[in-house]
C-alpha atoms as an extended CHARMM CRD file, in Angstrom:
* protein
*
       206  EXT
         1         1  UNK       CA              4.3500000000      -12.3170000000        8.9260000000  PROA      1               0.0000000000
         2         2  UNK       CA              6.9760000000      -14.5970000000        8.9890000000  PROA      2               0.0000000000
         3         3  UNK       CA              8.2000000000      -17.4510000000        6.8220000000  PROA      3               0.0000000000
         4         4  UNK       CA              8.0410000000      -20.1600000000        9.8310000000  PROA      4               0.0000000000
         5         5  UNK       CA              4.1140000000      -19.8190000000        9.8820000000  PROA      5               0.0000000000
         6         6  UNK       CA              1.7870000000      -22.1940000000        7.4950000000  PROA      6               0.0000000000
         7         7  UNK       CA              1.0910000000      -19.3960000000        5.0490000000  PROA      7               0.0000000000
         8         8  UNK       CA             -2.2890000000      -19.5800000000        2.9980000000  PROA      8               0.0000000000
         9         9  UNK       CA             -0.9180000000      -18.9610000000       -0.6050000000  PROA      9               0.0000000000
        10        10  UNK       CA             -3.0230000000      -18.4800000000       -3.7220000000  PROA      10              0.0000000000
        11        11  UNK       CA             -1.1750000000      -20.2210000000       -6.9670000000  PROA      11              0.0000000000
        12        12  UNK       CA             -1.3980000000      -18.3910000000      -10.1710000000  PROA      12              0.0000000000
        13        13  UNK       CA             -0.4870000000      -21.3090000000      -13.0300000000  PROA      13              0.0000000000
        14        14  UNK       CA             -1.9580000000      -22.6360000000      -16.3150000000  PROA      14              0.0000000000
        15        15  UNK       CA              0.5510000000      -25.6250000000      -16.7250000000  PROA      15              0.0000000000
        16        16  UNK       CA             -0.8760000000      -28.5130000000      -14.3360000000  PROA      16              0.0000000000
        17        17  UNK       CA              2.2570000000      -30.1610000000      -14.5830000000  PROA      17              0.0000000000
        18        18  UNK       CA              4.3990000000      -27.3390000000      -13.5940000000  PROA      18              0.0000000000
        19        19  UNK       CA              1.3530000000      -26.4190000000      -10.9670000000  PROA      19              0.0000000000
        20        20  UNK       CA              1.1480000000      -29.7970000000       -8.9240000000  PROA      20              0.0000000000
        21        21  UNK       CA              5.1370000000      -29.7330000000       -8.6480000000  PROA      21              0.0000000000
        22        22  UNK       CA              5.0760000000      -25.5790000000       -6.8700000000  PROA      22              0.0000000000
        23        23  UNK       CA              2.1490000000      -27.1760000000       -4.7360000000  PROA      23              0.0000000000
        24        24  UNK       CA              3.8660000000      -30.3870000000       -3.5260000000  PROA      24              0.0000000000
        25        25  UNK       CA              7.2850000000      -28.0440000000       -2.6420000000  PROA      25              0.0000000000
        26        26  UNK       CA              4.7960000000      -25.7000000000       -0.8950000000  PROA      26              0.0000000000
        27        27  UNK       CA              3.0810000000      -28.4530000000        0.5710000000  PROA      27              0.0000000000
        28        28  UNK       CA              6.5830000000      -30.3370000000        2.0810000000  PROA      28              0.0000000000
        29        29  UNK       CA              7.1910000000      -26.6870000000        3.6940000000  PROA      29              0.0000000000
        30        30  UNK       CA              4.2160000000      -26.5450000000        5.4580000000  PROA      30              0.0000000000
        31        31  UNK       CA              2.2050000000      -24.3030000000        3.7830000000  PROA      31              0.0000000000
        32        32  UNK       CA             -1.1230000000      -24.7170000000        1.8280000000  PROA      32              0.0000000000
        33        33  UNK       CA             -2.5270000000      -23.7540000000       -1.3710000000  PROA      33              0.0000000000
        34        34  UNK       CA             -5.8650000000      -22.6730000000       -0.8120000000  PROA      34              0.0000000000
        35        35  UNK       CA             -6.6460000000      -22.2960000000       -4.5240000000  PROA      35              0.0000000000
        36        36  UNK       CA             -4.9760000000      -22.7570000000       -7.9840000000  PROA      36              0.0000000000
        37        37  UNK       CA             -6.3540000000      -20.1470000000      -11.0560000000  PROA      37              0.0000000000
        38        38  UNK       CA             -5.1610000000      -20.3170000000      -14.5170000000  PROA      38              0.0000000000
        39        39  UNK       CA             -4.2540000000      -16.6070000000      -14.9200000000  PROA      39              0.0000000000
        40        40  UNK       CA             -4.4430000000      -13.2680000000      -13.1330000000  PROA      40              0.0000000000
        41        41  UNK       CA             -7.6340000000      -11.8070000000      -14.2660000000  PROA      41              0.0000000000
        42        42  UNK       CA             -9.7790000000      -10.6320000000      -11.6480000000  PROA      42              0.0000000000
        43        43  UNK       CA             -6.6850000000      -11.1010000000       -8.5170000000  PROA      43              0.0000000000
        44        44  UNK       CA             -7.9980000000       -8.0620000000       -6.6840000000  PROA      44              0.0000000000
        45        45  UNK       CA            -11.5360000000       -9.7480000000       -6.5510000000  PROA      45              0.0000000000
        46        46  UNK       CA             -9.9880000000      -13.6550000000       -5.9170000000  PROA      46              0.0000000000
        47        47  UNK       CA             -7.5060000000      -12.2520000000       -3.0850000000  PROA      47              0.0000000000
        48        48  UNK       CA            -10.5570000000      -10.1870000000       -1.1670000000  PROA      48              0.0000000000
        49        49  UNK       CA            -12.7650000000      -13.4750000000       -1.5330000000  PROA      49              0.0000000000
        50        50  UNK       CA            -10.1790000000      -15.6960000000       -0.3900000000  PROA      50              0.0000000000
        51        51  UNK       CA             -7.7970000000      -13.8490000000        1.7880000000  PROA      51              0.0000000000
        52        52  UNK       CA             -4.3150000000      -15.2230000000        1.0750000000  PROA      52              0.0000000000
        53        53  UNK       CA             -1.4990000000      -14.6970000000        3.1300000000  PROA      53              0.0000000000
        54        54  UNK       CA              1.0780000000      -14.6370000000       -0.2690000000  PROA      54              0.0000000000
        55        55  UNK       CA              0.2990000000      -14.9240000000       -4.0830000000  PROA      55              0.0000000000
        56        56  UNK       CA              2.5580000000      -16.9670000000       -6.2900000000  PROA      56              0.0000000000
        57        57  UNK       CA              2.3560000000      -16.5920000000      -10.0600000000  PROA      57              0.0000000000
        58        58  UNK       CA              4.2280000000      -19.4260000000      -12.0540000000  PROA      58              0.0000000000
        59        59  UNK       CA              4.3570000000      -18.2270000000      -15.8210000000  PROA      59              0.0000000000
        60        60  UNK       CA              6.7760000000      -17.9530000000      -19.0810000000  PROA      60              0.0000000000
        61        61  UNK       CA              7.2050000000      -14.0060000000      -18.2090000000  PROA      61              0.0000000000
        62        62  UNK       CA              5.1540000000      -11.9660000000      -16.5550000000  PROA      62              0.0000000000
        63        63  UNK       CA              2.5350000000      -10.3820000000      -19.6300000000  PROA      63              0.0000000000
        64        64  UNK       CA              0.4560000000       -6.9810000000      -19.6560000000  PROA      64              0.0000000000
        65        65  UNK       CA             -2.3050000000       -7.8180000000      -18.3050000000  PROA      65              0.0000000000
        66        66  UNK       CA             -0.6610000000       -9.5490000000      -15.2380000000  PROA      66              0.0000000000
        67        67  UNK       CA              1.2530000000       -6.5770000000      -14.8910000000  PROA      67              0.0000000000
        68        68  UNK       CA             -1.7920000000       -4.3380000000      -14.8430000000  PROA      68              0.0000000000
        69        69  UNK       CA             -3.7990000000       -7.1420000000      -12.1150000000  PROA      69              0.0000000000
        70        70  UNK       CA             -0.9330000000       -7.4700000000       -9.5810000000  PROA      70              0.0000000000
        71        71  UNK       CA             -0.3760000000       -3.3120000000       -9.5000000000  PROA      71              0.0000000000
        72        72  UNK       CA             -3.8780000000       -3.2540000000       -8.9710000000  PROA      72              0.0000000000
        73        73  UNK       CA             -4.0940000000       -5.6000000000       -5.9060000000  PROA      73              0.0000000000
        74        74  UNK       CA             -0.5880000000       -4.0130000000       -4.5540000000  PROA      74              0.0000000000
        75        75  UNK       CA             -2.7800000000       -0.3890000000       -4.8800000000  PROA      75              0.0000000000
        76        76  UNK       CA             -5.5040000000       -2.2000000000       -3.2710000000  PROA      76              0.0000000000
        77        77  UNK       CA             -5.0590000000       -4.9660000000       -1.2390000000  PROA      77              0.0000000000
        78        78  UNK       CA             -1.5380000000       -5.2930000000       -0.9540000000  PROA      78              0.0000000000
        79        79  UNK       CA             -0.0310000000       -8.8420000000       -0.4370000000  PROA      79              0.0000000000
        80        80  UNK       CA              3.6210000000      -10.8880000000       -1.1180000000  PROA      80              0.0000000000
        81        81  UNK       CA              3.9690000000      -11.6250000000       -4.6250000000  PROA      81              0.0000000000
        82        82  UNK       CA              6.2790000000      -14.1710000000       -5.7640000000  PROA      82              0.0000000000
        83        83  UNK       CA              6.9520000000      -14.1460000000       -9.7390000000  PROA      83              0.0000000000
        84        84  UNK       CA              8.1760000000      -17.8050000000      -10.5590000000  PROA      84              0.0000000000
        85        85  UNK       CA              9.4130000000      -17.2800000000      -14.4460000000  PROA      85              0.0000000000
        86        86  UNK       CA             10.6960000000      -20.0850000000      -16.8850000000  PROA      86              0.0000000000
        87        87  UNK       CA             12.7250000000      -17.2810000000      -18.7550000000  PROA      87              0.0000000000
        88        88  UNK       CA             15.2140000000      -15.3640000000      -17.7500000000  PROA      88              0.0000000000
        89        89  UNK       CA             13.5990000000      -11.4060000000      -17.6400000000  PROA      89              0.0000000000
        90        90  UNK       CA             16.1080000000       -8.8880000000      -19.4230000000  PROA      90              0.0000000000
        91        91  UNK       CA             16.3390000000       -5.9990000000      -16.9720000000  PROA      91              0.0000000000
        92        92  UNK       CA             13.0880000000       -4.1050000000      -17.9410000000  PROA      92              0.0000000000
        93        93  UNK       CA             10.6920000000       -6.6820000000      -17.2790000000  PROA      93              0.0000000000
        94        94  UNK       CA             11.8680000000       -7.5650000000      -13.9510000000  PROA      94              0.0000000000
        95        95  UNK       CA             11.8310000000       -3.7230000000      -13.2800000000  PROA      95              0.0000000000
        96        96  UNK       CA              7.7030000000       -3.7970000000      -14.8000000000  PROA      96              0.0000000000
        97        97  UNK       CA              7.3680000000       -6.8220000000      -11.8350000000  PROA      97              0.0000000000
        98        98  UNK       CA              8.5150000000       -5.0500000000       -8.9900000000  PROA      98              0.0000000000
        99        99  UNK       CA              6.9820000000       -1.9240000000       -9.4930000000  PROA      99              0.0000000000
       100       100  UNK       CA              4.1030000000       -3.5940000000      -10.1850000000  PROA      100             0.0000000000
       101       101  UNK       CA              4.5460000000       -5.1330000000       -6.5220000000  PROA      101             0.0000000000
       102       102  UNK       CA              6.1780000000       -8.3490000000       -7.2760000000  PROA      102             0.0000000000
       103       103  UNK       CA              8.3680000000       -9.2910000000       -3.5720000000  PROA      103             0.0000000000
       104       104  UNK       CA             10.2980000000      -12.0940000000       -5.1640000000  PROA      104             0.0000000000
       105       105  UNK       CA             11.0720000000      -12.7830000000       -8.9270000000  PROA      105             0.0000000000
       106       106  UNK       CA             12.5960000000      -16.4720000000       -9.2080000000  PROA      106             0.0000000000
       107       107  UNK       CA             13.7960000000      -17.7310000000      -12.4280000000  PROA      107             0.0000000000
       108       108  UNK       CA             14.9880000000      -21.1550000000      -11.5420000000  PROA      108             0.0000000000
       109       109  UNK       CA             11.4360000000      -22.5190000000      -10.2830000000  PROA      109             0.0000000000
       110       110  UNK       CA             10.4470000000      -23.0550000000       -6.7290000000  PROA      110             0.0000000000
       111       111  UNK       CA             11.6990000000      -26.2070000000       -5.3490000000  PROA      111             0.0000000000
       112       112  UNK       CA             11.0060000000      -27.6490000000       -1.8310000000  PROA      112             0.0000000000
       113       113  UNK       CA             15.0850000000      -27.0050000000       -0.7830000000  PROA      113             0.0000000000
       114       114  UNK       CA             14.6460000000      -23.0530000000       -2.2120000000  PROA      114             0.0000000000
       115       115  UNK       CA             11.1200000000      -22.3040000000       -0.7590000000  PROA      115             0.0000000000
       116       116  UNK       CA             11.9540000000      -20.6700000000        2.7540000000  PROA      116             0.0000000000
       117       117  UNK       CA             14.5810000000      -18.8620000000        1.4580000000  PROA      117             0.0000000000
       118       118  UNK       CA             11.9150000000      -17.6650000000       -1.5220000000  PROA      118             0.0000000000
       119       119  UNK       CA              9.6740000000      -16.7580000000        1.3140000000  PROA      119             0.0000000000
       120       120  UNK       CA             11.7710000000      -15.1270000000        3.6550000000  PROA      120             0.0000000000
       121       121  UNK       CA             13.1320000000      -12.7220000000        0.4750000000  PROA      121             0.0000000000
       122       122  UNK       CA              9.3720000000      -12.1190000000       -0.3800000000  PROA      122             0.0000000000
       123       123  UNK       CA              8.4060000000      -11.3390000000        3.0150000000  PROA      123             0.0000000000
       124       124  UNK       CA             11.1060000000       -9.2500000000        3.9800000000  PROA      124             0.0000000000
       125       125  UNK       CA             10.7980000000       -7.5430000000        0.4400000000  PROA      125             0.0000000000
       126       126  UNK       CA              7.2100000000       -6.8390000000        0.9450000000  PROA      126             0.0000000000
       127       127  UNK       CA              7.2250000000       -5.3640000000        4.6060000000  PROA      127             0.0000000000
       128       128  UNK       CA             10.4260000000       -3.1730000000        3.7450000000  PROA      128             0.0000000000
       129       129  UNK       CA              8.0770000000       -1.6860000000        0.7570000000  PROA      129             0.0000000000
       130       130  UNK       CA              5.5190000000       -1.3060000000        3.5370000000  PROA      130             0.0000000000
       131       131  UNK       CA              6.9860000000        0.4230000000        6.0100000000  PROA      131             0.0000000000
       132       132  UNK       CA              8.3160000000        2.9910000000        2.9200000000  PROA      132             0.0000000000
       133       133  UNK       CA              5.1550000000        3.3940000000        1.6890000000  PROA      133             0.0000000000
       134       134  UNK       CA              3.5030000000        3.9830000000        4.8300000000  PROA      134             0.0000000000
       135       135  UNK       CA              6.6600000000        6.4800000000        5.9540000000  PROA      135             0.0000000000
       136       136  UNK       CA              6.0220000000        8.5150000000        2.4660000000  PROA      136             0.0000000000
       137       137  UNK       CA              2.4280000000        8.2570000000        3.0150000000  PROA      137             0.0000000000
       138       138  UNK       CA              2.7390000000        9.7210000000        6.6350000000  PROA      138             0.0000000000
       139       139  UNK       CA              4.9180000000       12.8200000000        5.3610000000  PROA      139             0.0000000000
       140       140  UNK       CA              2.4590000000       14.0300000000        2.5020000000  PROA      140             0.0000000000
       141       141  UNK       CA             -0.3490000000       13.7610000000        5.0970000000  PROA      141             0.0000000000
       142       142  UNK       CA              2.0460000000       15.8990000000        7.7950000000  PROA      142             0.0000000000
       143       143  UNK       CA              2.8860000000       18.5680000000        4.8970000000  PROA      143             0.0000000000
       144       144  UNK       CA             -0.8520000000       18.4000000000        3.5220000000  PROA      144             0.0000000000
       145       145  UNK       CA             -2.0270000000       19.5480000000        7.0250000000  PROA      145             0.0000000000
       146       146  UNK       CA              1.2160000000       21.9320000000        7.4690000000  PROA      146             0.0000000000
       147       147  UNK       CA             -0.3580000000       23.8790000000        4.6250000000  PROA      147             0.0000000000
       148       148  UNK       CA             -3.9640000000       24.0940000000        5.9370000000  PROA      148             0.0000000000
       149       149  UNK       CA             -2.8170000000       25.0430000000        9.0270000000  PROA      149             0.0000000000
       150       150  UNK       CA             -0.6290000000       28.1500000000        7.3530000000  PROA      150             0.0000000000
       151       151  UNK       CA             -3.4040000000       28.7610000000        5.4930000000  PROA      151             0.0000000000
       152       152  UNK       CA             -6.0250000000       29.2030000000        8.0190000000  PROA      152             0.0000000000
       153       153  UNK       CA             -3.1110000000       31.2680000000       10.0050000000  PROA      153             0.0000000000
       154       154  UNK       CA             -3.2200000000       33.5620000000        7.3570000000  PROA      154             0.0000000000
       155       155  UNK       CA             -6.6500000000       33.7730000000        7.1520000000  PROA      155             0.0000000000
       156       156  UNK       CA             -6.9270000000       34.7330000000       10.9270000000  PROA      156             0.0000000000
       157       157  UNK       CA             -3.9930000000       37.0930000000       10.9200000000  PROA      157             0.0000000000
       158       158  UNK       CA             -5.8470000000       39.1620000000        7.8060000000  PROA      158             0.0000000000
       159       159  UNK       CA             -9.7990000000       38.6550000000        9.7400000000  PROA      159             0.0000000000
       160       160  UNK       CA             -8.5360000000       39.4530000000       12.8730000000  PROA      160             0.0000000000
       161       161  UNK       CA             -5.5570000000       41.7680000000       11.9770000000  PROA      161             0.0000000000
       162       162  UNK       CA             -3.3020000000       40.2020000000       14.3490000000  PROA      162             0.0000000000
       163       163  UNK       CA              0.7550000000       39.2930000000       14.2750000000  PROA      163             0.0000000000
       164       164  UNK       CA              1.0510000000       35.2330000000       13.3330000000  PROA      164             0.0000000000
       165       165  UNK       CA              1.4710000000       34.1940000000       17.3130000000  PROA      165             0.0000000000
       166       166  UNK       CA             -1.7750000000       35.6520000000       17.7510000000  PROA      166             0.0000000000
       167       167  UNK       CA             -3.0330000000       33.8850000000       14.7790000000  PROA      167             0.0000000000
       168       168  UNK       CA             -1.5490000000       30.2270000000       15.9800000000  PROA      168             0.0000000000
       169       169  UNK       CA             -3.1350000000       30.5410000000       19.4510000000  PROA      169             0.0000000000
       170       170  UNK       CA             -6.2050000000       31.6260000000       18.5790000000  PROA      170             0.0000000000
       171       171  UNK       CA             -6.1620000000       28.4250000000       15.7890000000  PROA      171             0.0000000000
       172       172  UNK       CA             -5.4740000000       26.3260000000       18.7560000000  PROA      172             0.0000000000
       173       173  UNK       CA             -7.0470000000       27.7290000000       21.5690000000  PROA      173             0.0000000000
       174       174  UNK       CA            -10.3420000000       26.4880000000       18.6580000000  PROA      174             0.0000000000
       175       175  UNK       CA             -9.1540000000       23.1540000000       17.6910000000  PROA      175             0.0000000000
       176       176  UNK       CA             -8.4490000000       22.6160000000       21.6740000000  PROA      176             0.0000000000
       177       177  UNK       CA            -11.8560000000       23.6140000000       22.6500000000  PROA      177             0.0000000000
       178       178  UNK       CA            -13.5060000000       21.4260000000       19.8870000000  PROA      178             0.0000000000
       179       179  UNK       CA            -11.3820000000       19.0830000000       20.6020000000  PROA      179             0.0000000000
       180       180  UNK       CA            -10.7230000000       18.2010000000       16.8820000000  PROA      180             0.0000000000
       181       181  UNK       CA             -7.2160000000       17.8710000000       15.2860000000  PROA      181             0.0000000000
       182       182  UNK       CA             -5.5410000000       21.3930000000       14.5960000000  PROA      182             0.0000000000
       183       183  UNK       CA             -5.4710000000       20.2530000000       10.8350000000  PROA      183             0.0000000000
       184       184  UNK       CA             -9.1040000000       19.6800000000       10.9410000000  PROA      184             0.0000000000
       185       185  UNK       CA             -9.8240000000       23.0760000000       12.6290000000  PROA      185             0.0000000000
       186       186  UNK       CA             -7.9240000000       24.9380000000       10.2350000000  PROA      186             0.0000000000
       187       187  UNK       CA            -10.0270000000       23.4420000000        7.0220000000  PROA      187             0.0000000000
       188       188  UNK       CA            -12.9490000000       24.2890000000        9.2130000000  PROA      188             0.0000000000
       189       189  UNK       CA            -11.6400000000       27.8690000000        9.3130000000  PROA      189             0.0000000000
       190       190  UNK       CA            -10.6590000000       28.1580000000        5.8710000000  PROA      190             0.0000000000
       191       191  UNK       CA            -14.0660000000       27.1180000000        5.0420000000  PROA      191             0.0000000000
       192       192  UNK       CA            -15.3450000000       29.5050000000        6.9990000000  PROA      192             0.0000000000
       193       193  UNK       CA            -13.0470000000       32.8670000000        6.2580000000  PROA      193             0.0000000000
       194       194  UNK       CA            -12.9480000000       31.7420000000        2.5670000000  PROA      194             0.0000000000
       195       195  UNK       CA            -16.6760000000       32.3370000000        1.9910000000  PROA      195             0.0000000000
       196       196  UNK       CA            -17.0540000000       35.2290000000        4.6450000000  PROA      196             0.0000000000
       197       197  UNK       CA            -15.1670000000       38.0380000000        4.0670000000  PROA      197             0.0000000000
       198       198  UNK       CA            -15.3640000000       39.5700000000        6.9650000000  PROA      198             0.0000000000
       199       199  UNK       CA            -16.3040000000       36.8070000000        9.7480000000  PROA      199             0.0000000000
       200       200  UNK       CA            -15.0350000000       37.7120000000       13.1140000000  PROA      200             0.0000000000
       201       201  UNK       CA            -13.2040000000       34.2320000000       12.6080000000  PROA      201             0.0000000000
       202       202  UNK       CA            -12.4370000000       31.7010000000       14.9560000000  PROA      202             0.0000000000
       203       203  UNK       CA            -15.2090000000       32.2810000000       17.4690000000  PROA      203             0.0000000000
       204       204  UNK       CA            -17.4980000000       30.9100000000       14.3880000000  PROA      204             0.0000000000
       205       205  UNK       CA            -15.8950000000       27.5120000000       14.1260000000  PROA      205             0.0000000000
       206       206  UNK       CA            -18.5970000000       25.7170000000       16.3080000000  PROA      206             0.0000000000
């Protein structure tokens, strides 16, 4: 995503006043509002309906229960958030924003001259949380299946009474000729050894 496309944005604002001006400055930088709500209740539900590129919310401060809505759509369907305030946050509450998956918390208001660079910070923000989350997300997966598979090693070793070489090939040798994921083999294994005491192991995978 980048800030020079027309991005589809989804306006979060009860003042119509204050909501027609963030439209017009979104407008002049050639992107389009595709709907204006009057709060944040039910943003998972609007955002999957209407598929918005960014959400911006324009309020006082950001409250509870938009707090609680945009960490549920950055769990769920995670988008650019920009947090337009009319007060200055004290430290805490712009903390409560971010983690709750704000991109871009602006306190002076969104103006037509400070829109790209609002943008650019929310989209940059957003796919450098992204990329983290998807890095962290990667490595609990890789140690997850780094414990099955010592697992199911020790399983084999124990069944087969064989060193842990002998254990790792014959784990592989099974996942190869399945032709499944050695992760996947060894939960199939531990399945297997866990509730059979004395399986002859591997060559029951099938």
């Amino acid at each position: 995503m980048q800030s020079s496309e027309s991005l589809r944005i989804l306006l979060i604002d009860n003042n119509p006043e204050r909501a027609s001006k963030v439209c017009a400055a979104l407008t002049h930088s050639g992107h389009e509002v595709i709907r204006q709500r009057p709060d944040a209740t039910g943003l998972t539900a609007a955002v999957a309906r209407d598929q918005p590129d960014m959400v911006i919310i324009d309020m006082d401060s950001p409250d509870r229960d938009t707090l609680e809505n945009m960490s549920t759509l950055n769990d769920h369907a995670p988008r650019p958030i920009v947090f337009s305030a009319d007060e200055p946050g004290d430290r805490a509450t712009i903390q409560a924003a971010v983690r709750a998956g704000v991109s871009a918390y602006v306190v002076d208001g969104i103006k037509p001259q400070s829109v790209r660079s609002i943008i650019d910070s929310a989209i940059a923000q957003f796919e450098s949380f992204q990329a983290l989350r998807t890095e962290l997300a990667e490595t609990r997966g890789a140690l997850e299946d780094r414990k099955y598979i010592e697992k199911a090693k020790g399983l084999i070793m124990k069944h087969e009474n064989c060193d842990e070489d002998s254990a790792f090939q014959m784990l592989r040798s099974a996942a190869m000729d399945h032709s499944e994921r050695l992760p996947d083999m060894a939960r199939r294994i531990i399945t297997l050894l866990e509730g059979q005491s004395a399986a002859p192991a591997v060559k029951k995978a099938s």
